[in-house]
C-alpha positions in Angstrom: 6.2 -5.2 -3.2 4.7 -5.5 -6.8 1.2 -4.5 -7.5 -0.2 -7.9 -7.6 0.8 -8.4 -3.7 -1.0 -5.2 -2.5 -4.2 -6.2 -4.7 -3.9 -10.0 -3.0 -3.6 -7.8 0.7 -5.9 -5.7 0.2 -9.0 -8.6 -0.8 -7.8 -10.6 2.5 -8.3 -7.2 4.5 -12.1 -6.6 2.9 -12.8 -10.1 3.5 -11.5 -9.9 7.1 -13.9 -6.4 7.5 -16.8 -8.0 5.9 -16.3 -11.1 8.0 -15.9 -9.0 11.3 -18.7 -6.9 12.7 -19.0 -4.6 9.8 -21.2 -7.0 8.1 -23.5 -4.6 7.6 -21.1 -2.8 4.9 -21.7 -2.6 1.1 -19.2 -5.6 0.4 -18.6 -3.9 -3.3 -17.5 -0.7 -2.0 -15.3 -2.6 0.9 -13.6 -4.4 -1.7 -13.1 -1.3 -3.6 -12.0 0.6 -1.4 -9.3 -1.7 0.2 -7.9 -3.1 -2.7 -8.0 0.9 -4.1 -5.9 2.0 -1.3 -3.8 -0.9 -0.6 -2.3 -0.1 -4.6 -2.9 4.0 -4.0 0.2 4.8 -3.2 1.7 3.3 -5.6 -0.5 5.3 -8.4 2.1 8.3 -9.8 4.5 5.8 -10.0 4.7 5.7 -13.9 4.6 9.5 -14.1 8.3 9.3 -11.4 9.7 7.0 -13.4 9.2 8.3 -16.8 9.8 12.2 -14.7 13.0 10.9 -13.4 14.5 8.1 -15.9 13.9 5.5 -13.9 16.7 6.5 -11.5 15.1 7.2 -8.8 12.8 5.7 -6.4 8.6 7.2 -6.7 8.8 6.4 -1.9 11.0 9.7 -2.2 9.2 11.6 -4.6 5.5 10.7 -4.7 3.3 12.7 -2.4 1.0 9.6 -2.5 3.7 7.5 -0.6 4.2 9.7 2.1 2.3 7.9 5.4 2.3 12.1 7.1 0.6 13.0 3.8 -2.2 10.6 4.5 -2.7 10.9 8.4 -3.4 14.7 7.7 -6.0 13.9 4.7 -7.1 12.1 7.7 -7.2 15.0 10.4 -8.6 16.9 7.8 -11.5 14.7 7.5 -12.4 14.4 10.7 -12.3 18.3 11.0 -14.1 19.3 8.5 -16.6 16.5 7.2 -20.4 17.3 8.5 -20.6 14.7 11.6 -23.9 12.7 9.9 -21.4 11.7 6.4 -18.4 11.4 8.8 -20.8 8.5 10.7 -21.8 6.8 6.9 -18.2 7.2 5.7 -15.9 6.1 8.8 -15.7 2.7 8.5 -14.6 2.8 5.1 -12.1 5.1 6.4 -11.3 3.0 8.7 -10.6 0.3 6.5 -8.8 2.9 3.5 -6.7 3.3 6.6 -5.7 0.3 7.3 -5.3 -1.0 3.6 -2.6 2.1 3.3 -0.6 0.9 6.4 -0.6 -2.5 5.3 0.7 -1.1 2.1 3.6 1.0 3.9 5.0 -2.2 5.8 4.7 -3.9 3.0 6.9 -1.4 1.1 8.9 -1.2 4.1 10.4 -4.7 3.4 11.5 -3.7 -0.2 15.1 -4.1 -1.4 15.6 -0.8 -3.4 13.4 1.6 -1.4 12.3 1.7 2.4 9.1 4.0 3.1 9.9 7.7 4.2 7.6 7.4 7.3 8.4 11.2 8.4 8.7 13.0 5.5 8.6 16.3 5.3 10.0 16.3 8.2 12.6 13.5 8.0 13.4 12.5 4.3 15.3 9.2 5.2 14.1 5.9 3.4 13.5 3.4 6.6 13.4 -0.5 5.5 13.7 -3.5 7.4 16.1 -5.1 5.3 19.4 -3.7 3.7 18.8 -1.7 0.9 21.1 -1.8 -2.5 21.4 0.5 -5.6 18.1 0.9 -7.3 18.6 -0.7 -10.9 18.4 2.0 -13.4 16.5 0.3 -16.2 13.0 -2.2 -15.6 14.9 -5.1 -17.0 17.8 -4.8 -14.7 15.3 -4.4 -11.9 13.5 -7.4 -12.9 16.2 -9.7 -12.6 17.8 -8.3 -9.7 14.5 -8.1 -7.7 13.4 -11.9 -9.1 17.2 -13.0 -7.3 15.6 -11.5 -3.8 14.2 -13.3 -0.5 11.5 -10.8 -1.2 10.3 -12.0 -5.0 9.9 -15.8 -3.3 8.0 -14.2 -0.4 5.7 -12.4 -2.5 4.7 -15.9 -4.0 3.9 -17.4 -0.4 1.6 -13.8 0.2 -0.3 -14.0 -2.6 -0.7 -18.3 -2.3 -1.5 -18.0 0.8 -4.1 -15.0 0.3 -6.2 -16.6 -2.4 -6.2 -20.1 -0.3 -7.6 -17.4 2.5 -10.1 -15.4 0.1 -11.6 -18.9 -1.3 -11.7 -21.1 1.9 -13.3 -19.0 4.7 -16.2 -18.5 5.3 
């Protein structure tokens, strides 16, 4: 999924928080924070591709996209964080949480790259949908990726988010 889809997500889950019973949340810093880490994984992207040429995919080699990586910032957290901030801050964790898993299903449907759910432990790419060679320039990935069932969905996502984010209440 392209940037833009995970920003669109990531709105429609603040504005799903803010209209549940965390009402009482900043909505600022709900918006922030799911939209932040609905594109976080995503962030070292530039640096893999530049690192490896293009040629590889950033799910394999990106700490950031690693689902294990974030459930123990997670444990770690809830270990170690005084119990008073752990209260202010869980919700937001909560929804960080949920903006990130979003994320990985998301990526999960991709046609060059599944997510690598286990890794370290298992380093196999798992996606839904059969994968094929990862172009090895941008431009080649452009046009194959705009040629996919995935491109056209992405359209119907992010239609069908802003039609949510303006029309409820």
């Amino acid at each position: 999924m392209t940037t833009l889809t995970h920003i669109a997500v990531g709105a429609v889950i603040a504005k799903a928080a803010l209209s549940g019973s965390h009402a009482h949340l900043d909505p600022m810093t709900v918006y922030a924070v799911s939209i932040l880490f609905s594109n976080l994984p995503d962030l070292t992207t530039p640096i893999i591709y530049i690192r490896y040429r293009l040629a590889k995919s950033h799910h394999l080699y990106s700490l950031f996209h690693k689902p294990l990586f974030w459930v123990s910032i997670y444990v770690f957290l809830q270990i170690f964080l005084p119990k008073n901030l752990w209260e202010i801050i869980s919700p937001y964790v909560l929804i960080a949480g949920i903006s990130l898993t979003i994320h990985f299903l998301m990526d999960s449907f991709g046609p060059f790259n599944g997510v690598v759910w286990l890794a370290p432990i298992i380093k196999k790419e798992i996606s839904f949908v059969r994968l094929f060679p990862a172009p090895l320039s941008s431009r080649e990935w452009l046009v194959t990726y705009s040629k996919t069932l995935l491109h056209k969905t992405e359209y119907l996502i992010v239609g069908s988010s802003l039609v949510y984010l303006i029309f409820k209440h």
